[in-house]
Every structure is written in structure tokens, then in C-alpha cells.
N, C-alpha and C positions, 0 to 999 in steps of 0.2 A: 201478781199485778205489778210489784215492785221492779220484776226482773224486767216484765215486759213494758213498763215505762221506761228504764234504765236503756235499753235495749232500742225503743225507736229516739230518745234523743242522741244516744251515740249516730243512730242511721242519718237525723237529724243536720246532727253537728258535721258527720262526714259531705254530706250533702251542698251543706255550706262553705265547708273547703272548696269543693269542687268550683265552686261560682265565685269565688275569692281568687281561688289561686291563679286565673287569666288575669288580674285586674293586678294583682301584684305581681306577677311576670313583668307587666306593659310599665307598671311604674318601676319596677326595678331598672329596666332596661334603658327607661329613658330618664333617669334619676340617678340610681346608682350609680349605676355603668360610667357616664360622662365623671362622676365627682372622680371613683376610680381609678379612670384612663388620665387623666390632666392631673391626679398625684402620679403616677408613674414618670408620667412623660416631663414632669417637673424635673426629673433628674436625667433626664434624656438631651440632646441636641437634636434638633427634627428643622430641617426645611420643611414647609408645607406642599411647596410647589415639588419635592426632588421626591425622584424616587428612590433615593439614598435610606437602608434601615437608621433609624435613631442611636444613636451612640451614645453610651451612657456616661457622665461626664460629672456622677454625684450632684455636690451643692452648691457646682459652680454657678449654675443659674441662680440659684438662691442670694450668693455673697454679690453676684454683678449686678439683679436688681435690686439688692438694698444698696447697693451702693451708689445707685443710679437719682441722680438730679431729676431725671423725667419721672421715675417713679415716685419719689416725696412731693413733687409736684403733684401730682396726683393725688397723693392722699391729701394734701390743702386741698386743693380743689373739691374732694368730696366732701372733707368734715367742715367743708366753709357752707357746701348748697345742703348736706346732713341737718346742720345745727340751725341753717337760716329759712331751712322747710319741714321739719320735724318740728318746732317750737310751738308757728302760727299753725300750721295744721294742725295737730292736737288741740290747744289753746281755742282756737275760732270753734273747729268742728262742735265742742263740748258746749261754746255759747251760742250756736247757732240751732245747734240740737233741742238746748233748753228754751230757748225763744220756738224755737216752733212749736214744741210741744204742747208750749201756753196757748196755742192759736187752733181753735176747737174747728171754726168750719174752715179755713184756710189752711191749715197744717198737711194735707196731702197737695197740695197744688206745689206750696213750698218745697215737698219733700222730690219734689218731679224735679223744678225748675236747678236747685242743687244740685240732684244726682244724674243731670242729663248731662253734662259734659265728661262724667267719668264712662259714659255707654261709647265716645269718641276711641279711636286709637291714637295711642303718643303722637303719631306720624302725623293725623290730620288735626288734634290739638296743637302740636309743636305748628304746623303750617299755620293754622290761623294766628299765633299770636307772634310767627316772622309778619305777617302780612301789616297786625296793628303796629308791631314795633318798628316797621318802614319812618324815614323823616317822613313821610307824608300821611303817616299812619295816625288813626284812631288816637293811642299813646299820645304823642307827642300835643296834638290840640287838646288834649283835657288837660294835660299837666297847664298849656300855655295856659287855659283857657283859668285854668285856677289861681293861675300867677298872675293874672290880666296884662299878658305879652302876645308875641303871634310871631311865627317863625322862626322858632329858636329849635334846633335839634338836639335832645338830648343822649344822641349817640347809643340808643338801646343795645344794639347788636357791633358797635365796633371800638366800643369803648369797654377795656377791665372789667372794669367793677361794676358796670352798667349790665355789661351782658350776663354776669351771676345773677343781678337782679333779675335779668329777664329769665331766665333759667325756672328759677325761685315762683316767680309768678304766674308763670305757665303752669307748674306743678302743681302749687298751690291751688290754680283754678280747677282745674284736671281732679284732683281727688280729694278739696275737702267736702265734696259731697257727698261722698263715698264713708268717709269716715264719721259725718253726721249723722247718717242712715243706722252706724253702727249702734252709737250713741244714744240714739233715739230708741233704737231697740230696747238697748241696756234700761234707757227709763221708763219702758213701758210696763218693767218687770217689777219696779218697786210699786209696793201698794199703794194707792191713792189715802188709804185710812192713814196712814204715818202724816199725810200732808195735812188731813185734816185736824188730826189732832194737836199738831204743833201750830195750825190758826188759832185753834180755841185756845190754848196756850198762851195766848199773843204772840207770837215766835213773827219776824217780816219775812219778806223775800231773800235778802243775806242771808239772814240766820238760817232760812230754810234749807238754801241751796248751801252753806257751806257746811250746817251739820246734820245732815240728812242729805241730800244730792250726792255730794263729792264722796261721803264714807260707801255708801253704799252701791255708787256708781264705780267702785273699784276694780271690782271684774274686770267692767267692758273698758276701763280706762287701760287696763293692764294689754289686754286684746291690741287697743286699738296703739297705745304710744309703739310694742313691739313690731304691728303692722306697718306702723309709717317709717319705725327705722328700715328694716328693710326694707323697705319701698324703694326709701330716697337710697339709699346705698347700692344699689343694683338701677340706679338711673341709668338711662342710655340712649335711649329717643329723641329726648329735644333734644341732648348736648348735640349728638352725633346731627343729625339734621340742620343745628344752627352752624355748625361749623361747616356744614355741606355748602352751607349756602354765602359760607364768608366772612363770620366771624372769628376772631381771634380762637386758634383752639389753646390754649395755653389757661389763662383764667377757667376754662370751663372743661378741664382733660381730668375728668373722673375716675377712677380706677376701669370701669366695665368700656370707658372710649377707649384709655389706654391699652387693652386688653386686647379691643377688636385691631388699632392700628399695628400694635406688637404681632399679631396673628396673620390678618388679612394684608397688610402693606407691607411688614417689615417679614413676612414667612416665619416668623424665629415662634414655632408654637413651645418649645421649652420654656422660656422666660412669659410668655403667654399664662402659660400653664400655673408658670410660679403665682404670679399677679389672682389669678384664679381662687387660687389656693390658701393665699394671704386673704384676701377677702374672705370666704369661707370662712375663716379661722376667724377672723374679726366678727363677722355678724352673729356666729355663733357662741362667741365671747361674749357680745354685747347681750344677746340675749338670754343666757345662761347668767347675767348679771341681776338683768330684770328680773326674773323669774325669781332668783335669791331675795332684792333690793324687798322683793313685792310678797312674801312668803305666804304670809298670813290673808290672802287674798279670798276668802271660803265668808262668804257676807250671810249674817241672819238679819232676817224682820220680822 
């Protein structure tokens, strides 16, 4: 009996290989492969457009874009829109999560009206809020309208530090619904009994949610702050598209913009490749920090 259970989960387990191993093929190929090929070709000289082989030419690519003004640019530029859409997304999604949850017949209507602009693509997110950030935009009459003035442009899209913001807020709108949804899940999983018994307690709302919420919403906290980093780190959508359309690309030249113009405008996929690969390194730095920062993340109730 022993042999012949032993015997059909091997048949089993092979079985399962077989239906596995398409699926890891497909992501190898379209995963691996690319990280693979752009570390190689990191040490290569490649036109895009030539039909010239690649020439191997070590770390020079390496030494020329660190030593490169447009690529520290770059990195301001991410860890400015990283730190200023990583903070409130997290932050809101976690209050916005918890305010809904308190909302017994209204909390699924809520959870629509949030999570409908992350079902958008970048492309037509980024379009609607070029449209409001227009001087004659949306934008511009609320801010007037709250300052009680009329006609004043706040220069969203052609001014520095204005058009980070707008970067910022597009994002922002775009996915913290998406990250509320998370959140919400996470609190659907802690027992309601823990809430009650810290009422009978006298324990308020603070006390509730700071020790009991936050400890025990650790998991989905840890989930969601490493989703938003890389989120915001691998941006490319709106920047590339506001610039398309005429802002300043300099304030808003992200590493993954820089990446595409180093590749697709400037041919030089080597130094492309490096930019690639530095990031890479970075987000799996960052995350491999989290994962440490956050060790003991294993929650009982």
C-alpha cells in the first residue's frame, strides 16, 4: 500500500512538472533572458541601429555613466518623485483603508470609486491629468478658486518643481487605490474579537488602531511599502508622455526615461544597459533591506 501511494505521487509530482515547466520556460525567457542579455551587453559597445557585432570594451561603460551629469541627474530625479510618492501612498492608502472598512453599507462602493483609476493605463492616466494641468485646466481654477483669485497660471507642466509635483499627483492618484484594496484585505484578516475586547477594555480609536491595527497589519504593510517602492522606481509613463508633450525633461529624467532616450534616441544600448543594471542592483538592495529592516514580520492573534 505504501509502495503504491509512494509510487502514484511521484506519477503525481511528475505530472506536475510537466505543466510547470511551459510556464517557467515563458517566464524564463521573457525574465531572465532580458536581465542576462543587458548584463552582458553592459560591457559591450552596441549601436542599436548598426549592424556592427558589439565590441567588448569592459567597464568603460560603467566608469562613463557614473561619471556622467545626466545620469546623477537621474538619480535626483527618481529619489525626489521615489521619496515624494512612496511616503503619501503608503501613509493615505493605510488611512483610507481604515476609514473604509469602518463604513459597513458604503465600504464596497468606496472600494470601486478608489480602485477605478488604477484599471486606467499610465498612458491614458498621464493624458487626463496633462489635460487638467492645462492653464485652463481643472488644476489651475481650484487652486484659484481656494486662494479666491482667477487667472493665475501655476505653471504645472512647465515649470521645475511644479511639474514633479504634477508627476507625483498623477501617480499618486493612479495607485493609491490599488494599494488601499491591499490594506483592506490585510484588515479583513485580523479577528474582529481582538476589537472587541479592547472596547470592553475602554481602549479609543488611537489606542485601537495604534496597538492593535499597525502591529498586526505588519504583513500587508511590509507587502505593500516594497510594492510602492518599486512601483515608483521603475516609473515611465507619465514622465515619458509629459515630456512628449513639452515639459521640461530635466526635473523629471528618471532613470527608466533616461534609459529609454540612452537606447531609442541616442542608439548607445551599452551604457543603456549599464543604467539597467544599476537600477536592478538598487531595487534589489532596497528590498533585500526591507525584508531584513522588517525580519520578524510572522504576526499571531
Amino acid at each position: 500500500m505504501t509502495k503504491r501511494k509512494s509510487g502514484l505521487e511521484r506519477k503525481l509530482a511528475r505530472w506536475g512538472w510537466y505543466f510547470v515547466i511551459p510556464a517557467l520556460l515563458f517566464f524564463s525567457i521573457f525574465a531572465f533572458y532580458p536581465i542576462i542579455n543587458a548584463f552582458v551587453m553592459s560591457f559591450h559597445r552596441k549601436n542599436l541601429i548598426s549592424m556592427v557585432k558589439p565590441v567588448f570594451v569592459g567597464f568603460t561603460n560603467y566608469i562613463t555613466v557614473l561619471q556622467s551629469a545626466s545620469f546623477w541627474n537621474s538619480v535626483r530625479a527618481t529619489v525626489t518623485f521615489t521619496l515624494g510618492t512612496f511616503i503619501p501612498l503608503t501613509v493615505f492608502s493605510l488611512i483610507l483603508a481604515a476609514a473604509i472598512t469602518g463604513q459597513k453599507k458604503t465600504a464596497r462602493l468606496w472600494q470601486l470609486l478608489f480602485y477605478s483609476p488604477a484599471v486606467l493605463s499610465s498612458a491614458v492616466a498621464a493624458l487626463i491629468w496633462f489635460i487638467i494641468f492645462q492653464p485652463t485646466g481643472l488644476a489651475n481654477q481650484l487652486v484659484n478658486a481656494m486662494l479666491f483669485r482667477s487667472g493665475v497660471d501655476m505653471r504645472w507642466l512647465s515649470d521645475g518643481k511644479m511639474v514633479q509635483l504634477s508627476t507625483m499627483i498623477d501617480y499618486f492618484w493612479k495607485y493609491v487605490g490599488f494599494f488601499t484594496i491591499l490594506f483592506i484585505t490585510g484588515l479583513s484578516k485580523i479577528p474582529r474579537g481582538i476589537y472587541e475586547a479592547a472596547i470592553i477594555d475602554g481602549a479609543g480609536r488611537l489606542q485601537t488602531f495604534a496597538r492593535i491595527t499597525l502591529p498586526l497589519l505588519k504583513p500587508t504593510t511590509i507587502l505593500v511599502s516594497i510594492m510602492t517602492m518599486i512601483q515608483c522606481l521603475k516609473t515611465f509613463s507619465t514622465q515619458y508622455l509629459f515630456v512628449q508633450s513639452g515639459a521640461p525633461r530635466a526635473p523629471i529624467d528618471v532613470i527608466t526615461l533616461s534609459i529609454y532616450f540612452t537606447a531609442m534616441r541616442e542608439y548607445n544600448v551599452g551604457r543603456a544597459s549599464v543604467m539597467s543594471i544599476l537600477l536592478f542592483i538598487a531595487m534589489l538592495i532596497l528590498t533585500i533591506v526591507q525584508f531584513r529592516v522588517s525580519r520578524s514580520d510572522d504576526v499571531t492573534y
